[in-house]
N, C-alpha and C positions, 0 to 999 in steps of 0.2 A: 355499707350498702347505700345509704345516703347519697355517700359521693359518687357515686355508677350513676345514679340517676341524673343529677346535677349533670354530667361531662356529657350523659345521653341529650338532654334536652339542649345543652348548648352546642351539642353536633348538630339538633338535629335543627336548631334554630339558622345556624350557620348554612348547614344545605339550603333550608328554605332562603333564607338574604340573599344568596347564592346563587338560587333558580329562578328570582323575583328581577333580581339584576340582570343576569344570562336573559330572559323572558323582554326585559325591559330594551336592551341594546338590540336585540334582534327586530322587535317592532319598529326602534329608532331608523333601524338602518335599514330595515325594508320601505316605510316614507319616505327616507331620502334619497335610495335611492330610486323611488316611484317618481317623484317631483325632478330628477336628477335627468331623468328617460323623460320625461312631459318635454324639458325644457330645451336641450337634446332636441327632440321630434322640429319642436318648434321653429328652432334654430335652421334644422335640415330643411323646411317648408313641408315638411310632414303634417297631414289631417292627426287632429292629437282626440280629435270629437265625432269620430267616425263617420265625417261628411254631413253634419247636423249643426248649420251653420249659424243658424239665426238663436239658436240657443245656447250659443259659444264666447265665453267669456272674451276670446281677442276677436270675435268677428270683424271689429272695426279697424284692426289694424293688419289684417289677413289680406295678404297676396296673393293665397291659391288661386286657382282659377274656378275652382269651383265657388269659392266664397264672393270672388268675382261677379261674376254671374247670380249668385244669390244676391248681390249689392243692384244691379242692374235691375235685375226683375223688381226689387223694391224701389226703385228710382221711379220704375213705370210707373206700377203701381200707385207711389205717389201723385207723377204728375197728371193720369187718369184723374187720379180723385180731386185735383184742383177745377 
C-alpha cells in the first residue's frame, strides 16, 4: 500500500510540473507575441498608444501626423513662452 501512494504523489507531482510549465509557455507566448503586434503596429505606422502622444514612449521619433501636429502645437507653445 505504501507504494500506491508513492506512484500517486509522484503522478500527481508530475501533473502539477506539468501544468506549471503548460501555464509558464502560454504567458511566455502571449508577451511575445503582445510585443511581436506593438512592433508590427509600429513598423506599419500604426497609433500603438491610442492617439495619446505626448505620453508615448516613441513620440519623438513618430511620423504620424497626428503626432506631427502634437510636435507643432508644443513648438508653439514653446516659442510663446520665450
Amino acid at each position: 500500500m505504501n507504494k500506491n501512494r508513492g506512484q500517486i504523489r509522484g503522478r500527481r507531482q508530475l501533473f502539477a510540473t506539468a501544468l506549471r510549465y503548460a501555464a509558464l509557455g502560454a504567458l511566455g507566448t502571449i508577451g511575445g507575441s503582445t510585443l511581436a503586434k506593438r512592433q508590427r503596429l509600429l513598423r506599419e505606422g500604426k497609433c500603438t498608444n491610442r492617439g495619446i502622444c505626448r505620453g508615448c514612449e516613441a513620440f519623438e521619433a513618430c511620423t504620424l501626423p497626428q503626432a506631427l501636429s502634437a510636435k507643432q502645437v508644443l513648438a508653439r507653445a514653446d516659442d510663446d513662452g520665450k
